[in-house]
C-alpha positions in Angstrom: 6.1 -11.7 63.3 5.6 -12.0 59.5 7.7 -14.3 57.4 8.1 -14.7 54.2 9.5 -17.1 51.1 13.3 -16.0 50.1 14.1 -16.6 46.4 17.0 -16.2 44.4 16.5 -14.0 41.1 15.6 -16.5 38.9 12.8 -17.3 41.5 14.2 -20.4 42.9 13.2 -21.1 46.6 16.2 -20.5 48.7 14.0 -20.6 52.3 12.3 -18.2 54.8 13.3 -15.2 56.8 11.1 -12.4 58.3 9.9 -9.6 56.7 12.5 -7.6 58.1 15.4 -9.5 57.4 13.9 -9.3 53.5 14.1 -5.6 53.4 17.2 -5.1 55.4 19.0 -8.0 53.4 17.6 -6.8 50.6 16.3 -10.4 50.2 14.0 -11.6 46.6 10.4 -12.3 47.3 7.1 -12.9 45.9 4.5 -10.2 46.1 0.7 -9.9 44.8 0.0 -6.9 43.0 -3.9 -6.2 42.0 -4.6 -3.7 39.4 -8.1 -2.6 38.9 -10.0 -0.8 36.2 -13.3 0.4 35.4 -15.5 2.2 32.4 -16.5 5.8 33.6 -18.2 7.9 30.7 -17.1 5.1 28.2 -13.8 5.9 29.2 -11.5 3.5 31.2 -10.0 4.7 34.3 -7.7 2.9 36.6 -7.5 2.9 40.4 -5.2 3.9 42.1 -4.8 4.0 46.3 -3.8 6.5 48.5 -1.3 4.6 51.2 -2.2 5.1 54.7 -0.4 8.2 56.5 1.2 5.6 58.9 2.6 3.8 56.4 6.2 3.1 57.0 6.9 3.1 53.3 5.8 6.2 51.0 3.0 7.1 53.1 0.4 9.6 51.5 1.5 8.4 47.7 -0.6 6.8 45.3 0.1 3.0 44.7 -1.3 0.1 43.3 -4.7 -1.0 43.5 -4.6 -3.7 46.0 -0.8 -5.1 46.8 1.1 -7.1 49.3 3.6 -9.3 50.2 2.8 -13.5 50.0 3.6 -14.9 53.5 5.8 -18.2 53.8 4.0 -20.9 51.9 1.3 -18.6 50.0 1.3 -18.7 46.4 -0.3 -16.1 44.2 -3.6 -17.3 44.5 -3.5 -16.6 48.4 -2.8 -13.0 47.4 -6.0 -12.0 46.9 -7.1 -11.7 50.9 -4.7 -8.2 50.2 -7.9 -7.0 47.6 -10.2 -8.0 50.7 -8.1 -6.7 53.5 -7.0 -3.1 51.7 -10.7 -2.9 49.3 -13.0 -4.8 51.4 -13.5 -6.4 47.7 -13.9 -10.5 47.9 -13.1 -11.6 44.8 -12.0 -15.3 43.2 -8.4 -16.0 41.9 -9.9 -16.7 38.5 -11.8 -13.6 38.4 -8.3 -12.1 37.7 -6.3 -11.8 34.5 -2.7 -12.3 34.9 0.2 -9.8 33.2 3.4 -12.1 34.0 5.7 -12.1 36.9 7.7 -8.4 36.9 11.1 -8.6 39.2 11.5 -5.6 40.6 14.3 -3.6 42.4 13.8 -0.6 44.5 15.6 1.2 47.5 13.9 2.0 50.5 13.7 4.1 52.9 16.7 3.4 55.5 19.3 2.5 52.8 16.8 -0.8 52.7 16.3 -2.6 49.1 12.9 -4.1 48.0 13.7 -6.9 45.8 10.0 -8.2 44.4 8.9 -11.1 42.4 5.6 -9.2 41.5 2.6 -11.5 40.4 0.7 -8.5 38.6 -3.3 -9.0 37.7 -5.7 -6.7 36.7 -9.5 -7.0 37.1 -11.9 -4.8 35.3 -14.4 -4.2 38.0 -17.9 -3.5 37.3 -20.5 -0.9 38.7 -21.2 -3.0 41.5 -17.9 -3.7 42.8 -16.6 -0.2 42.4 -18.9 0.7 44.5 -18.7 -1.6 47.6 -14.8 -1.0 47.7 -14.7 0.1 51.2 -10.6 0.3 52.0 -8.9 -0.2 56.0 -7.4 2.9 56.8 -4.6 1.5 58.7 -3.6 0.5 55.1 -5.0 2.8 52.4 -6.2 6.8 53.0 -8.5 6.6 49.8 -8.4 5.6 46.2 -8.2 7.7 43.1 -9.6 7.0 39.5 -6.9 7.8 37.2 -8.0 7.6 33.3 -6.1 5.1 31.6 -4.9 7.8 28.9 -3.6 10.0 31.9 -1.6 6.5 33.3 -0.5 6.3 29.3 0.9 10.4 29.4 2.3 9.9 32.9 4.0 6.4 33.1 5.1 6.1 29.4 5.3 9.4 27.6 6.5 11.3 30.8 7.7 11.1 34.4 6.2 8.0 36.2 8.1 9.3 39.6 5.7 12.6 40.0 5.9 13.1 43.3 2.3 11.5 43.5 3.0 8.1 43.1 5.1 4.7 44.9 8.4 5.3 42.8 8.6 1.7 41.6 10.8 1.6 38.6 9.8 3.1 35.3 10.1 -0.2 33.9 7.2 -1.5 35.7 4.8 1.5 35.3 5.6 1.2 31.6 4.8 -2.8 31.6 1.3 -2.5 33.6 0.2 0.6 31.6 0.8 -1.2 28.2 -0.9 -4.4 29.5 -3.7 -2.4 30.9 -4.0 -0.5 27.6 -3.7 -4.0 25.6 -6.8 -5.6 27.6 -8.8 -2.4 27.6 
């Protein structure tokens, strides 16, 4: 069984509970989220994956690059065995570039809550490393290359809950998407 770090919202450590009780409590936590782009045609694009149909959350939508949930006594630098694990990318903690800490609030499915410390990074990978990403498909389906002017149209000038996508909260499409846009 999984456990992870309980917070309170202002990120204070309050103890452990499993990953279960977290959702069903609707308990704060700290997750890693991994957001990659890349120059295609001296254009960036950003990547997106395709969750695995057996999934128990949004299966078949598109979500972050590489994202998960930091076990009891991880920090953020342990998050990035998820890139590995979902990408098959090894890459170093200081190869990333960090956004800020986003606290997020979302319902599940099951009248569950999702209540998320998110460490967001983004890496901008290069030819290489796009293309040795080889993803699990027990977590991801595939990945998709979305340009960052599309993310721009989608996440801040229109609908960020398409259908397509993890509906996480406008909010936080509309944060990454400017930070992505501000480091391109």
């Amino acid at each position: 069984m999984e456990y992870i770090d309980v917070f309170d919202k202002q990120l204070q450590h309050q103890g452990v509970a499993s990953r279960r009780d977290i959702h069903e409590q609707g308990l704060w936590h700290q997750t890693f989220h991994c957001w990659f782009t890349t120059m295609l045609n001296d254009e960036v694009y950003v990547l997106f994956q395709k969750r695995s149909p057996g999934k128990e959350d949004y299966p078949g939508l598109l979500d972050i690059s590489a994202a998960g949930h930091l076990e009891a006594g991880e920090s953020p630098k342990d998050g990035v065995r998820e890139i590995e694990e979902e990408l098959g990318l090894k890459l170093a903690f200081n190869e990333l570039t960090s956004i800020g800490v986003l606290h997020v609030e979302a319902p599940l499915a099951g009248g569950r809550l999702d209540r998320e410390h998110c460490h967001v990074y983004v890496k901008q990978l290069n030819p290489v490393e796009r293309d040795n990403i080889r993803f699990d498909a027990e977590e991801v389906e595939g990945v998709e290359w979305i340009s960052l002017q599309q993310c721009v149209d989608l996440f801040i000038d229109g609908n960020a809950t398409s259908g397509r996508f993890v509906p996480h909260p406008h909010e936080y499409y509309e944060k990454v998407v400017e930070a992505l846009v501000r480091l391109s």
